[in-house]
N, C-alpha and C positions, 0 to 999 in steps of 0.2 A: 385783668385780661381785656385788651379791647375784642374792640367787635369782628376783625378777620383773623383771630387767633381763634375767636368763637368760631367762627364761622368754618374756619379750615379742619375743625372736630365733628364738625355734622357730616352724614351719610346719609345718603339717599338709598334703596334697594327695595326691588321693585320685585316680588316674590308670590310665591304659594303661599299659602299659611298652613295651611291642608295637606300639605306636602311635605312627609317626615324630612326629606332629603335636603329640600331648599332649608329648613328651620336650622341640621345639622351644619349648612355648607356658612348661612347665615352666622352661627357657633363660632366657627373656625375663622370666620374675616373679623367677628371681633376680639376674639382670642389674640390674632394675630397686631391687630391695631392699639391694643394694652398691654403687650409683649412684655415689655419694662414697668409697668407699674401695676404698684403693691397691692392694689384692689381694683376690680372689672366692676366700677358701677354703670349699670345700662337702663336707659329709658327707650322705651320701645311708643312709639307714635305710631295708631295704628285706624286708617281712615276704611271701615267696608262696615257693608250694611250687618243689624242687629245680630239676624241668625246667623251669621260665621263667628261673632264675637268668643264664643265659651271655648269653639274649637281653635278659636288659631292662639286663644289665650293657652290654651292645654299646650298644645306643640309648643309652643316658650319655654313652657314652664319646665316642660319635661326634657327638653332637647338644646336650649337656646339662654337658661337661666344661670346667672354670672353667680358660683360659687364663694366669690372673694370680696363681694362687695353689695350695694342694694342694688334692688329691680324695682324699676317703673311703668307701668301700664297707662297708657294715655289714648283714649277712644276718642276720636272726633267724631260727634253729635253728628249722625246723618240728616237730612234735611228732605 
């Protein structure tokens, strides 16, 4: 794969986390983006300060976590 076939797979989306509904609506765009293939693996990148981490990791898990495939969690180090 080069690098704008990479590229052309990345999403951007700029959300609640806190927020059953964006986590749901979140669900559904990558639902819809894996349409055709066999397994929904997702990596979730996820940049906000310590104390929101356990909640917005819970709304994933619960709401936004890909049945068919693995899940990834990736916390950028606040500074």
């Amino acid at each position: 794969m080069d690098l704008e076939s990479f590229k052309s797979r990345l999403h951007y989306i700029q959300m609640q986390l806190d927020q059953p509904d964006t986590v749901v609506a979140l669900d559904r765009h990558l639902q819809a983006l894996a349409e055709e293939r066999p397994k929904q693996h997702r990596v979730f990148y996820l940049a906000l300060p310590p104390f929101l981490f356990a909640k917005a990791v819970e709304n994933l898990r619960e709401r936004c976590w890909s049945k068919s495939g693995w899940n990834r969690v990736i916390v950028e180090k606040p500074f």
